[in-house]
Rosetta silent file (secondary structure, phi, psi, omega in degrees, C-alpha in Angstrom):
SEQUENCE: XXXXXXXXXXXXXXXXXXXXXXXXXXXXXXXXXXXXXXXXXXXXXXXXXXXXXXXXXXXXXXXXXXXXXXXXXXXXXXXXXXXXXXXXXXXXXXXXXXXXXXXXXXXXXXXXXXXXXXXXXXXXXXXXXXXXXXXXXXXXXXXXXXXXXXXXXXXXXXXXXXXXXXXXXXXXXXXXXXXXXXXXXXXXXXXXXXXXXXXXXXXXXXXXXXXXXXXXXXXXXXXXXXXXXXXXXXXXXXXXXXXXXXXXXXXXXXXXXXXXX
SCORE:     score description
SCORE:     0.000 S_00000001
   1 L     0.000  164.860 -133.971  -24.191   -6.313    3.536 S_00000001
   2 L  -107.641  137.462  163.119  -22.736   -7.616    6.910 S_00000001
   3 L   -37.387 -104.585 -158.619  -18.919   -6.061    7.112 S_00000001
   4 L   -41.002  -71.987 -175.650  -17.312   -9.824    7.590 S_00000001
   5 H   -51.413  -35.610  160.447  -19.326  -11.215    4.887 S_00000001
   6 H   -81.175   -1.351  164.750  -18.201   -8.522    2.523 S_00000001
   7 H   -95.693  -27.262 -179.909  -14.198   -8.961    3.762 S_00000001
   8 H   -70.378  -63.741 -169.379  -14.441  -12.902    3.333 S_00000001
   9 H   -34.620  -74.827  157.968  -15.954  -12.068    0.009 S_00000001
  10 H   -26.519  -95.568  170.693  -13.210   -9.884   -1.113 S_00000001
  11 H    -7.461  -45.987  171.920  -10.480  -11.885    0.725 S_00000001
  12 H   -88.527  -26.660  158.878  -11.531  -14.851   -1.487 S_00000001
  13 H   -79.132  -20.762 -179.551  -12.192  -13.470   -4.710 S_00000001
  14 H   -65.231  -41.118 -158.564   -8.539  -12.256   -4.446 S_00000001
  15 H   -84.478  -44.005 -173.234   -6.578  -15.693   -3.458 S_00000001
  16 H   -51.962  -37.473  150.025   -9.322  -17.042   -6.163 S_00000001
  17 H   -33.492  -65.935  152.278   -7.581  -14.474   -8.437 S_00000001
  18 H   -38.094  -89.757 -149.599   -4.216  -14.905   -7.619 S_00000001
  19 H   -38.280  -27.490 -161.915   -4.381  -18.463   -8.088 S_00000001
  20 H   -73.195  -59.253 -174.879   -5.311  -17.661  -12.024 S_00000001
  21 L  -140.254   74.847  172.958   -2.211  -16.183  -12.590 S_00000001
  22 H   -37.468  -66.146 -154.564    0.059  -17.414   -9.808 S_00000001
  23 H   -48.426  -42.101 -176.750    3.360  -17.963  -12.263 S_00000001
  24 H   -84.482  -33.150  128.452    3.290  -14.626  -13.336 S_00000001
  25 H   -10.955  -68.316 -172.968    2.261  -13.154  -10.001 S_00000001
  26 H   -60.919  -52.521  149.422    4.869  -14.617   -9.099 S_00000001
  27 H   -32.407  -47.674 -160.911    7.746  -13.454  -11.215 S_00000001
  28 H   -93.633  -16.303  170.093    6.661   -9.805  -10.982 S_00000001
  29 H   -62.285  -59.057 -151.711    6.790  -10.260   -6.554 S_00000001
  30 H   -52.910  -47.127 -177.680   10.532  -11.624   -7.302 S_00000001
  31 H   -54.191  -31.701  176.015   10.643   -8.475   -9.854 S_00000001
  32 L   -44.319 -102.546  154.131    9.380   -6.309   -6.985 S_00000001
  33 L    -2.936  -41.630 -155.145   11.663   -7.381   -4.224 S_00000001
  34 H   -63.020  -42.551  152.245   14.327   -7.436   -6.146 S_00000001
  35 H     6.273  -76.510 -169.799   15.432   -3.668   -5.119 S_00000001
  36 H   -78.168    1.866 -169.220   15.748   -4.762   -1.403 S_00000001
  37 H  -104.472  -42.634  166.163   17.551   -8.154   -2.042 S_00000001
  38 H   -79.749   -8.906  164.414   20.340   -6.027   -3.767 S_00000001
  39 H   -97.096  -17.914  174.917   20.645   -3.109   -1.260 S_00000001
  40 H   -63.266  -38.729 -154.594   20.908   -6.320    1.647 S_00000001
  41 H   -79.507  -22.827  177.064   23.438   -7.821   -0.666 S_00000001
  42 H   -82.374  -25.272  174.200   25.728   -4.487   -1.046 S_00000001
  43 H   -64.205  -44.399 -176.187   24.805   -3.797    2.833 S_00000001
  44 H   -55.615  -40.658  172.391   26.361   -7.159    3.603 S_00000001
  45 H   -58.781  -38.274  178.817   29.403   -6.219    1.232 S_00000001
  46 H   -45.705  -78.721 -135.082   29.602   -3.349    2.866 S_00000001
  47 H   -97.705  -42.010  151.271   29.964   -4.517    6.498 S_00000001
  48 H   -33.704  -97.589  177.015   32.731   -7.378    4.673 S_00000001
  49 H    -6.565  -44.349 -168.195   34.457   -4.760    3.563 S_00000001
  50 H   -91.670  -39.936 -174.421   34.513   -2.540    6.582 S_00000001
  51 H   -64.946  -11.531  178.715   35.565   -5.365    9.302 S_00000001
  52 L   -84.791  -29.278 -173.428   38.599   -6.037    6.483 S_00000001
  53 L   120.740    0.419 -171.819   39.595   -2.436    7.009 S_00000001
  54 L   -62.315   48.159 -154.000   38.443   -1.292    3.378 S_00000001
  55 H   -66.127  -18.864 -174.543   36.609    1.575    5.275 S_00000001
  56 H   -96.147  -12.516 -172.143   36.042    4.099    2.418 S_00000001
  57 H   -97.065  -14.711 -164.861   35.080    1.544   -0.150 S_00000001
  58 H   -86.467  -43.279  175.963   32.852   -0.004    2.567 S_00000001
  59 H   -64.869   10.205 -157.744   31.126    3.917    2.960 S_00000001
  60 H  -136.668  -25.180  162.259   30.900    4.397   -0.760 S_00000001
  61 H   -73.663  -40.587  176.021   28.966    0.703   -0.868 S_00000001
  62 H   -49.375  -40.309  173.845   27.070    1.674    1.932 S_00000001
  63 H   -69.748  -36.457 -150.295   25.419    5.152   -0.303 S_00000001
  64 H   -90.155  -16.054 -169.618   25.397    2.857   -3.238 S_00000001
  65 L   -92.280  -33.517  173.565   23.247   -0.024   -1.124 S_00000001
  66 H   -79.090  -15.903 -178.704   20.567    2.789   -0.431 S_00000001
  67 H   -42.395  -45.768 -174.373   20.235    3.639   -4.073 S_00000001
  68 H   -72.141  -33.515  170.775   17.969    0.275   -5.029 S_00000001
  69 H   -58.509  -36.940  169.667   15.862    1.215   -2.595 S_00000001
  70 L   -71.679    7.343 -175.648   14.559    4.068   -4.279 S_00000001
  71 H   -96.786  -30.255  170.612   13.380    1.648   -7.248 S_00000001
  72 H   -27.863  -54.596 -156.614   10.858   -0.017   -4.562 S_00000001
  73 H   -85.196  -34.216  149.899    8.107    2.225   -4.410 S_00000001
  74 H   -75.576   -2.549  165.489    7.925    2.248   -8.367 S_00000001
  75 H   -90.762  -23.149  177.681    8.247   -1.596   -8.862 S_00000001
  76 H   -81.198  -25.564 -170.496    5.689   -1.839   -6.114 S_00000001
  77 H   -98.250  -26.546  132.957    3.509    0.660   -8.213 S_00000001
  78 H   -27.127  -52.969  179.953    4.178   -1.653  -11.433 S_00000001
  79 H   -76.091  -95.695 -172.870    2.588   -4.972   -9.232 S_00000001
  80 H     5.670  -38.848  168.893   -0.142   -2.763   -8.713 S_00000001
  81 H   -88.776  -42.841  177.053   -1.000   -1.911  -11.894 S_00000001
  82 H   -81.912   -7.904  176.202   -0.865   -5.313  -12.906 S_00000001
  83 H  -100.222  -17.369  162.826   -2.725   -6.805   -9.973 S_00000001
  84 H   -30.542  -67.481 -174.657   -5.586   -3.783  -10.952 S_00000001
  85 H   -41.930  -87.562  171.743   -5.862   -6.469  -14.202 S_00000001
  86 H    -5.756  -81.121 -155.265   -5.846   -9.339  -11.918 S_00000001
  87 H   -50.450  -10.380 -143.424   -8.753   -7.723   -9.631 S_00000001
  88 L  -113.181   11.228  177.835  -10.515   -6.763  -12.632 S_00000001
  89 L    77.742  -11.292  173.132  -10.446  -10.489  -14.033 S_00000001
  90 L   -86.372  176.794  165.786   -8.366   -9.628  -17.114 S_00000001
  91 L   -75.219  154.867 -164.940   -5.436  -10.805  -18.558 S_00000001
  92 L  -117.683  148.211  169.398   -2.188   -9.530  -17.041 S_00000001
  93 L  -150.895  149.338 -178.602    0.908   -9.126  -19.042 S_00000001
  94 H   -17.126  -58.167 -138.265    4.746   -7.394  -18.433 S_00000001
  95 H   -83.980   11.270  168.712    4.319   -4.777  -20.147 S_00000001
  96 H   -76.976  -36.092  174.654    1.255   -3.761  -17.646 S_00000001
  97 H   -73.959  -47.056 -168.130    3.985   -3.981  -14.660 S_00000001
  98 H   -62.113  -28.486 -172.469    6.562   -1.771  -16.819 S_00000001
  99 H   -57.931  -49.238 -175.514    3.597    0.490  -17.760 S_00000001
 100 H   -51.183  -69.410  168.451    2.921    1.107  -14.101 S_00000001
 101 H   -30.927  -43.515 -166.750    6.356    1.376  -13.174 S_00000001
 102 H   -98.207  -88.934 -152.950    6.958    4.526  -15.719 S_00000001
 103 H   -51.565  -13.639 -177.029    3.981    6.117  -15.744 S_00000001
 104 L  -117.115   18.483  161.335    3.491    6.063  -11.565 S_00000001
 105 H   -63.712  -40.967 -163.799    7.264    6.724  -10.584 S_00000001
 106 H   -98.990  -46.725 -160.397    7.514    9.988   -9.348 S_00000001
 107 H   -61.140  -42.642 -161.131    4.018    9.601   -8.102 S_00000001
 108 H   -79.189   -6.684  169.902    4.693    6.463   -6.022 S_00000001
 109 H   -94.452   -0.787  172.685    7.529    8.090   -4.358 S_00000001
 110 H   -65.203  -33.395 -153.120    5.684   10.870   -3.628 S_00000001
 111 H   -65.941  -87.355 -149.017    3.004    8.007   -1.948 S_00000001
 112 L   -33.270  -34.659 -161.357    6.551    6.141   -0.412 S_00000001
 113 L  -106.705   -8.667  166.260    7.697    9.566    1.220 S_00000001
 114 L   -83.015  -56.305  160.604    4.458   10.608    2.685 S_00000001
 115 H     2.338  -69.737 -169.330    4.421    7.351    4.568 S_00000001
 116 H   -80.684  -40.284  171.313    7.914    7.255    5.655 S_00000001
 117 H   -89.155   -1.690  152.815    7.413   10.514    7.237 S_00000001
 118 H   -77.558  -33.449 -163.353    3.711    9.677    9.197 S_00000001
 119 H   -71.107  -55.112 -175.277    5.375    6.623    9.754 S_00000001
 120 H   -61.697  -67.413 -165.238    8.585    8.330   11.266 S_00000001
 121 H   -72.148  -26.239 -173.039    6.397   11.093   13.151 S_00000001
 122 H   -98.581  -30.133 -169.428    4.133    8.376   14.922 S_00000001
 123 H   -93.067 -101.241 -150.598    7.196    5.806   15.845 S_00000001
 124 L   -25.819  -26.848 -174.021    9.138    8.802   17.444 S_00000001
 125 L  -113.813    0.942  142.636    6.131    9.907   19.823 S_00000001
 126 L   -52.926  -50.474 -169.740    5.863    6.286   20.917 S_00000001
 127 L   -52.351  -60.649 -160.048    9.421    6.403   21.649 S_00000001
 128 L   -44.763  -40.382 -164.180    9.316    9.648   23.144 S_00000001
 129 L   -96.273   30.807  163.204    6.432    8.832   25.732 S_00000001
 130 L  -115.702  159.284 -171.974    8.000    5.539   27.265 S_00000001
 131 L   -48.035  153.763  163.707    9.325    6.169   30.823 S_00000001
 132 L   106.967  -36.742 -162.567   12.680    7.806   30.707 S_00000001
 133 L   -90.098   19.253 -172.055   12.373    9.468   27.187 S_00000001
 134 L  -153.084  115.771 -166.515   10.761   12.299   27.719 S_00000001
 135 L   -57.720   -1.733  167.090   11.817   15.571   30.225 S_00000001
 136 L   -86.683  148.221  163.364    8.203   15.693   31.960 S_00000001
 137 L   -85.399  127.481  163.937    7.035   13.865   35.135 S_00000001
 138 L  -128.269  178.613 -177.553    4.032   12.501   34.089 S_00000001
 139 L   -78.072  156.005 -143.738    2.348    9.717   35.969 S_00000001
 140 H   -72.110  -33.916  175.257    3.732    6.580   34.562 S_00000001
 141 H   -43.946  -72.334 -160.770   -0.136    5.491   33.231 S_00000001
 142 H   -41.673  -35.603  166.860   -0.427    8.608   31.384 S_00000001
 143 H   -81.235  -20.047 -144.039    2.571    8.026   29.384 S_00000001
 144 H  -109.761   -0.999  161.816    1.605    4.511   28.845 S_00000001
 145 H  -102.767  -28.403  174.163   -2.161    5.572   27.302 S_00000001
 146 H   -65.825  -94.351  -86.525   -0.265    8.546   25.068 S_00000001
 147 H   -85.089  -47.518  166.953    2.042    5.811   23.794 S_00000001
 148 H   -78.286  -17.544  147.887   -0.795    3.384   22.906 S_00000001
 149 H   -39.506  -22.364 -169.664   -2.712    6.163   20.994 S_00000001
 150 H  -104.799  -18.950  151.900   -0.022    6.897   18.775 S_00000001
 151 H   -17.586  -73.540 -179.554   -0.139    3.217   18.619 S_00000001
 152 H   -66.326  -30.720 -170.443   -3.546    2.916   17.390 S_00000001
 153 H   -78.026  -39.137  147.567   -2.665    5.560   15.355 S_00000001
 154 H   -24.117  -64.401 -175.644    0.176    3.650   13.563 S_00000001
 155 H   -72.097  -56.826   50.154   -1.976    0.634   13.132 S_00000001
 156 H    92.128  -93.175 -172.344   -4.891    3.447   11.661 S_00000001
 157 H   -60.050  -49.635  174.299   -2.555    4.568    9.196 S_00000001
 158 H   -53.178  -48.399  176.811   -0.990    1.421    8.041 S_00000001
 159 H   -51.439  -83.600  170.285   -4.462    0.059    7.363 S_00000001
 160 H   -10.750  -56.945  168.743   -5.662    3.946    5.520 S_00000001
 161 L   -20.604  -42.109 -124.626   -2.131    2.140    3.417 S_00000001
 162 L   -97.717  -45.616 -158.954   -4.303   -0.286    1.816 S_00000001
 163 L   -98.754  -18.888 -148.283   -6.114    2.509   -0.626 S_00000001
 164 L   -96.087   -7.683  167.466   -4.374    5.315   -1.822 S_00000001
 165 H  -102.510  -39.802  168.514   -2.485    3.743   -4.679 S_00000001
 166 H   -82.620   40.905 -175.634   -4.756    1.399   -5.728 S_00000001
 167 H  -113.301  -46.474 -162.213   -7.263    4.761   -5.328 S_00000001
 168 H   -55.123  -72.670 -172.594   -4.334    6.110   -7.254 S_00000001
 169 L   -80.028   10.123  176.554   -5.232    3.786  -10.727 S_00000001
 170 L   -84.575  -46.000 -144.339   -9.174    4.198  -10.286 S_00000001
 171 L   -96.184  128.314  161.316   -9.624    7.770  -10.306 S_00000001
 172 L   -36.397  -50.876 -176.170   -9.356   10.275  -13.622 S_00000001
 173 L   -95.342  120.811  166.939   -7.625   12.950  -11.385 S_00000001
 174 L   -96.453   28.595  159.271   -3.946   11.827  -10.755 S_00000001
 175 L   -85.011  155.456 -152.769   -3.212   14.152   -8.241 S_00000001
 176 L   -98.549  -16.891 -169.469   -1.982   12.427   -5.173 S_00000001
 177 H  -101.680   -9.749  148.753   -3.766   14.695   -2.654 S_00000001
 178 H  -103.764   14.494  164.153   -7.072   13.125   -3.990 S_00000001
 179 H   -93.271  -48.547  138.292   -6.096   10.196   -3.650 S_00000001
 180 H    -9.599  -60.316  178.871   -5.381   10.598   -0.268 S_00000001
 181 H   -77.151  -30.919  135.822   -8.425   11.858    0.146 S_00000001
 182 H  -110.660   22.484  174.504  -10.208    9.520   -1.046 S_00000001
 183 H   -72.655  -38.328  176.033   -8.658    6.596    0.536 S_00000001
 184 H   -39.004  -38.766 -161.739   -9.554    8.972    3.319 S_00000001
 185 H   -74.001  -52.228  154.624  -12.820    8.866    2.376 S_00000001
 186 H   -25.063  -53.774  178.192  -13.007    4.954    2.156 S_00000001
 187 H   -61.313  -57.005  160.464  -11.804    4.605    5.323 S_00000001
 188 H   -42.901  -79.151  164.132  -14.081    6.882    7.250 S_00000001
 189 H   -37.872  -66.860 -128.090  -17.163    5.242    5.292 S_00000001
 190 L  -152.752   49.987 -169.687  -16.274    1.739    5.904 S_00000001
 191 H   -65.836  -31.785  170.493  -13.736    1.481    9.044 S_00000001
 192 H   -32.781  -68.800  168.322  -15.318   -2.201    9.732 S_00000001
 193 H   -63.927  -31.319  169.563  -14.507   -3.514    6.564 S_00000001
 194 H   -74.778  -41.472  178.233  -10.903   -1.697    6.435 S_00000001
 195 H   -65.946  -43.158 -165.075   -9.965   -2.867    9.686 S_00000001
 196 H   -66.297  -36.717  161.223  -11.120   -6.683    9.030 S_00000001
 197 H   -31.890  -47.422 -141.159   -9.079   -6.183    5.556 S_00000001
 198 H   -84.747  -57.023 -172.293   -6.214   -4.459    7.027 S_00000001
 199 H   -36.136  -54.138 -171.923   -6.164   -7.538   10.007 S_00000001
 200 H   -56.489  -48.451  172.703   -6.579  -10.225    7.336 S_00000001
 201 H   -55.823  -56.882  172.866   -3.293   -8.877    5.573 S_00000001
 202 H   -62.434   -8.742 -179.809   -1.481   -8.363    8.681 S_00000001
 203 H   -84.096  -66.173  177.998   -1.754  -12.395    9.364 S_00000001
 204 H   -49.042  -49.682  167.300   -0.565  -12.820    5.735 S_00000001
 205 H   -71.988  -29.500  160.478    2.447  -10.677    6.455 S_00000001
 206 H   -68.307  -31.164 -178.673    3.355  -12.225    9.857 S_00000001
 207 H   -71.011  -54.210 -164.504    3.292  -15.789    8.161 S_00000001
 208 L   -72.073  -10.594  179.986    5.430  -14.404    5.555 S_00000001
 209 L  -109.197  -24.253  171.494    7.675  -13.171    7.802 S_00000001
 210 L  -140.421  146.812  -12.777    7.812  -15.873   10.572 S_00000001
 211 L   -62.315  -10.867 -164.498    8.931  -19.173   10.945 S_00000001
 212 L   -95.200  171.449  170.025    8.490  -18.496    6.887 S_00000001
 213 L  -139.110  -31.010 -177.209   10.538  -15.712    4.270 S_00000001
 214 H   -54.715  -46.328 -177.435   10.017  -17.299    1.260 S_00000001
 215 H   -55.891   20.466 -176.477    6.368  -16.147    0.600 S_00000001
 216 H  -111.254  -32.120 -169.956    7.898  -12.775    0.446 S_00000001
 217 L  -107.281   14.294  179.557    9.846  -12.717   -2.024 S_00000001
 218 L   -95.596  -59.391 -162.631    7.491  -15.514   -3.953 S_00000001
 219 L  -161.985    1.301  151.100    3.703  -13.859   -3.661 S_00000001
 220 H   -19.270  -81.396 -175.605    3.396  -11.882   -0.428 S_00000001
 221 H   -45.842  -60.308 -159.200    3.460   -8.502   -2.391 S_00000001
 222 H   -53.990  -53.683 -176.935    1.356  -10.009   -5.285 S_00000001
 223 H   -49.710  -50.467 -154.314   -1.625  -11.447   -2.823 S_00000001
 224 H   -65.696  -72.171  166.259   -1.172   -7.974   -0.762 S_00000001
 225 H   -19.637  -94.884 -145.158   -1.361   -5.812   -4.476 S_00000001
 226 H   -54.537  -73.464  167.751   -4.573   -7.908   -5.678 S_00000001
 227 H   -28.732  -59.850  169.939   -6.454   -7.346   -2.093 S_00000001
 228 H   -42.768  -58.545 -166.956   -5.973   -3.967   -1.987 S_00000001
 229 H   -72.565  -26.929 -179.824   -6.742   -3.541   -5.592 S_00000001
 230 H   -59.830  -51.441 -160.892  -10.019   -6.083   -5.016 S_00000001
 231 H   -63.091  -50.697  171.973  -10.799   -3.842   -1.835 S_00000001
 232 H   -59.331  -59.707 -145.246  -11.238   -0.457   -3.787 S_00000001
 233 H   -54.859  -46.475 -173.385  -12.837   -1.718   -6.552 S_00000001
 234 H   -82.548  -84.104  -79.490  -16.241   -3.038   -4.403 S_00000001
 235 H  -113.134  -20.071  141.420  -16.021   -0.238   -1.717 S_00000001
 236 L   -75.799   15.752 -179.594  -16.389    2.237   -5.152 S_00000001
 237 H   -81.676  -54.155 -156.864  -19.365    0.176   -6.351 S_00000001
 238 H   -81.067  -30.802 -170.725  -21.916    1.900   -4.516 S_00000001
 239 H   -81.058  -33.837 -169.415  -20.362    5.805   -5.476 S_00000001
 240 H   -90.060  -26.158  161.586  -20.199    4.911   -9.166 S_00000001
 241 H   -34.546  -43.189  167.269  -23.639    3.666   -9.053 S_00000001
 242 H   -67.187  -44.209  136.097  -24.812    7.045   -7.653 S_00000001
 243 H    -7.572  -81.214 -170.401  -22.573    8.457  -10.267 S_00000001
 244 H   -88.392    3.438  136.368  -24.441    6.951  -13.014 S_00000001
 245 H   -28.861  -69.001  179.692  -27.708    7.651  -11.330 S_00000001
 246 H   -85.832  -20.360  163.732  -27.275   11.115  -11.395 S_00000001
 247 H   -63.274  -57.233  178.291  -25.772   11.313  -15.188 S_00000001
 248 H   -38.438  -39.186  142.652  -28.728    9.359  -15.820 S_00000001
 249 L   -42.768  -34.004 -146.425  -31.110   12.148  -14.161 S_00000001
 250 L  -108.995  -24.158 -165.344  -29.213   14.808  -15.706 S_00000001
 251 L   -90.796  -21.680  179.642  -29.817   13.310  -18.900 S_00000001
 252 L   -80.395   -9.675 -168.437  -33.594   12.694  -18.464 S_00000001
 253 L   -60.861  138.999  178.938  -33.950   16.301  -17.418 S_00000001
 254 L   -80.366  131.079  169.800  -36.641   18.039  -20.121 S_00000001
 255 L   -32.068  162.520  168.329  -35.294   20.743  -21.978 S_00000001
 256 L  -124.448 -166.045 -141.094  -36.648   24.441  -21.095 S_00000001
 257 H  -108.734  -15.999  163.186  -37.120   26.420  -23.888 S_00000001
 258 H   -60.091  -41.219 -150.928  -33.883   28.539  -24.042 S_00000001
 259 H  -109.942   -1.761  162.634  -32.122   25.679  -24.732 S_00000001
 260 H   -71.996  -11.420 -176.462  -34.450   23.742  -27.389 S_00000001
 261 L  -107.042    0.000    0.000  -33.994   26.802  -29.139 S_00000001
């Protein structure tokens, strides 16, 4: 099937998805979000606080404003679980986001901290290679072709984003470095279709962030979840097929005579 024609496809069974169970969609983005709406609101208290002269109460809000933040990556791994349901056409209910949420916690912050530190590692060697930042002469082009590699490499990764948690609720083995591996694996196999995905998203997320904000904390996350989770599910269609090919094979094999006896 044609790459584009299997990303509209996707793209469309998802919003068609969505739409089914918007309200509650909806609820569980605001539940998402909510983390970062309460480390802004103690940063702003904070920064109150400090311009009054309260400076140690302002530092002791400031530690306490990163704290919510660590509830993100498992409330994000909650919508996740519950937009799995969604992709999969069933009904979705709470306790599928709380389920998520417990049983994926430590995992998603392992996901949240591999990220933050590719993420971290990629934005620093942009920085590094623009003129000025860096103690070599190099010709000025040269830094300006490193800087968009690690670009591309950025963009590359964020997309490679798209699979490894909802890879994460597919797969029997819950170790995180196969899921990695095979979001790796996705990626590699199907870079067409991940890029027109990952593009399609990125659109969704610029709208949500400019001239609008509201879709962010309304159904950004949810739509985002549901895609993702939509995206694995067909791009593992053709591997479980081969799967149950070969158990099918394995099972047709004729005994040999050691083991009829």
């Amino acid at each position: 099937m044609i790459p584009v024609k299997e990303a509209i496809g996707v793209l469309w069974d998802s919003i068609k998805a969505t739409w089914e169970d918007l309200f509650t969609l909806m609820l569980m983005n605001l539940a998402t979000v909510s983390p970062i709406i309460l480390s802004v609101a103690l940063s702003y208290l904070m920064a109150e606080l400090w311009q009054a002269g309260y400076q140690k109460m302002g530092a002791i809000l400031a530690i306490l404003g990163l704290l919510p933040l660590l509830l993100l990556p498992p409330a994000m791994a909650g919508l996740w679980n519950a937009a799995n349901r969604v992709a999969e056409e069933l009904a979705v209910h709470w306790s599928d986001y709380w389920d998520g949420f417990r049983r994926y916690f430590w995992k998603s912050l392992g996901l949240a901290l591999v990220n933050v530190l590719m993420l971290a590692i990629l934005g620093a060697n942009v920085w590094f290679y623009a003129p000025g930042n860096n103690p070599w002469s190099l010709d000025p082009s040269l830094n300006q072709a490193i800087q968009i590699f690690f670009v591309i490499l950025i963009a590359l990764w964020l997309i490679y984003q798209m699979y490894p948690l909802a890879m994460l609720l597919e797969q029997t083995d819950q170790r995180l470095r196969i899921a990695f591996r095979n979001a790796g694996v996705l990626l590699i196999t199907r870079p067409i279709f991940s890029i027109l995905i990952g593009l399609a998203l990125a659109v969704v997320i610029a709208i949500s962030t400019y001239p609008l904000i509201a879709p962010w904390f309304l159904i950004t996350l949810s739509l985002t979840a549901v895609v993702c989770n939509k995206a694995v599910k067909h791009l593992l269609i053709p591997h479980r097929e081969r799967a149950a090919e070969a158990e099918e094979e394995n099972e047709d094999e004729p005994l040999d005579e050691e083991d009829s006896e």
